[in-house]
C-alpha angles and dihedrals in degrees: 000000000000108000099249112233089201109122112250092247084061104047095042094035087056089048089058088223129115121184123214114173105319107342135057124245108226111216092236130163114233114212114181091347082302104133101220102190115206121229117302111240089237116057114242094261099047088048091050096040081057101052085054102056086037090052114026095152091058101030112064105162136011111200135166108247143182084343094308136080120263138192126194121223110203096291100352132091107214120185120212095225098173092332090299087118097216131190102235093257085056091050091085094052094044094122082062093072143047111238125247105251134218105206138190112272123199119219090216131024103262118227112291120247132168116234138247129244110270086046092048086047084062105046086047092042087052090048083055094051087045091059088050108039095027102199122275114189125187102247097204095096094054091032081052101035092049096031087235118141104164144348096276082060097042088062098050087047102051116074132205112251135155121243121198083340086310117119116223137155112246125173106281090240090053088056098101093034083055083043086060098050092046083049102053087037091055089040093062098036081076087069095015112086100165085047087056100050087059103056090053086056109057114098100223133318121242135204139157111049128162110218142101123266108266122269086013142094091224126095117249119241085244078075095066085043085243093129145067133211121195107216112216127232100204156047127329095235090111122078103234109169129023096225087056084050102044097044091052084062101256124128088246084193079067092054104111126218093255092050094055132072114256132163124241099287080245089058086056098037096057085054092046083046092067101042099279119141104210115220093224098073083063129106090217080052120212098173098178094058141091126178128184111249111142096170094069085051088053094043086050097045095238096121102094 
């Protein structure tokens, strides 16, 4: 694949997603409190046909039913509406959510540029829309996916394991994909000496957390223990996470590369590798972050 020279706002902003922690913001326009998504950057089929190869185990079958696709998940019809991904009693309430969105995904970081001002008036515009309408997100695809319903279930579904000589809690089925990254990490710090060295340095790696993303109504995936944060042994001189950035005041879509915390690109291959997204790669950055969403590897063409 040919490395893009497309500035990330472009790329991101065209793909009408934004990502914030764990979830994406959809540029999406409110009427009367009603959420009206704009058009995902990936058609419904391709999307469904991927969550079936990303998640064989779960997904057993994609139809097209009742006029609409449809993936099952084990035991459980659920309906793309919009991307909300609904079971057939919710379709009726599908203005009610925000759908879960399947973004572009750029195998390098393109080269940064601030925006201009009609760009910068959206994304401020969309911060705006955020504060008002907070995200609400049907939870019967993850629930489903991860076989997660409540707190009580997430805890007898996530494991102890160490990671790089860290202990963390991951949900019990990521275990050997988590297994693979520590393996090809360990694998270049033998050469790497720059990839060693920070590794030494992190403070500890986290995990499995139950709590909603911040400023939404919708759980984070560090609830489902899908996801991964470095924590970070120095100063806070680097700028980690956009809302940190935002709520001291600061245009956290300004915030160059070099200002902003960011592991050895090795560090972030071996995750991509598996199947992890990397926040960083966000325009809504979360740079200390990695989630397991191998289906947005596979829609971008970045899992080979």
């Amino acid at each position: 694949m040919k490395k893009t020279l497309l500035p990330l706002f472009t790329i991101l902003i065209a793909s009408f997603c934004f990502a914030t922690d764990s979830a994406v913001i959809h540029d999406s326009s409110a009427a009367g409190g009603v959420l009206l998504p704009r058009e995902a950057p990936f058609p419904p089929n391709i999307i469904v046909s991927a969550l079936k190869k990303a998640y064989p185990d779960q997904i057993s079958e994609i139809s097209f039913k009742q006029g609409d696709w449809a993936i099952k998940v084990y035991d459980r019809w659920l309906y793309w509406a919009g991307g909300r991904l609904l079971p057939e009693e919710e379709i009726h309430n599908r203005d009610q959510y925000n759908p879960h969105l399947f973004y572009s995904y750029p195998k390098s970081l393109p080269p940064f540029q601030e925006p201009d001002r009609d760009t910068a008036a959206r994304i401020e515009s969309i911060l705006n829309r955020r504060q008002e309408f907070p995200i609400v997100r049907n939870p019967a695809f993850l629930n489903g996916l991860w076989r997660i319903w409540d707190r009580d279930t997430s805890w007898k579904r996530v494991k102890t394991t160490f990671f790089l000589g860290y202990r963390l809690l991951i949900h019990r089925d990521l275990l050997e994909d988590l297994a693979r990254v520590e393996e090809e990490i360990q694998r270049r710090m033998l050469v790497d000496r720059e990839l060693a060295a920070f590794v030494r340095s992190l403070a500890r790696i986290d995990g499995y957390n139950w709590r909603q993303i911040a400023d939404t109504d919708t759980l984070s995936v560090h609830s489902y223990g899908t996801a991964v944060d470095l924590i970070l042994n120095r100063s806070a001189n680097e700028h980690i996470y956009w809302l940190w950035t935002h709520n001291s005041g600061e245009k956290f879509y300004n915030t160059p590369y070099g200002k902003r915390f960011s592991p050895p690109e090795s560090f972030i291959e071996a995750f991509e590798k598996e199947g992890f997204v990397w926040g960083g790669k966000w325009l809504f950055y979360d740079t200390i972050h990695f989630e397991y969403r191998p289906e947005i590897m596979m829609l971008n063409g970045l899992d080979n």
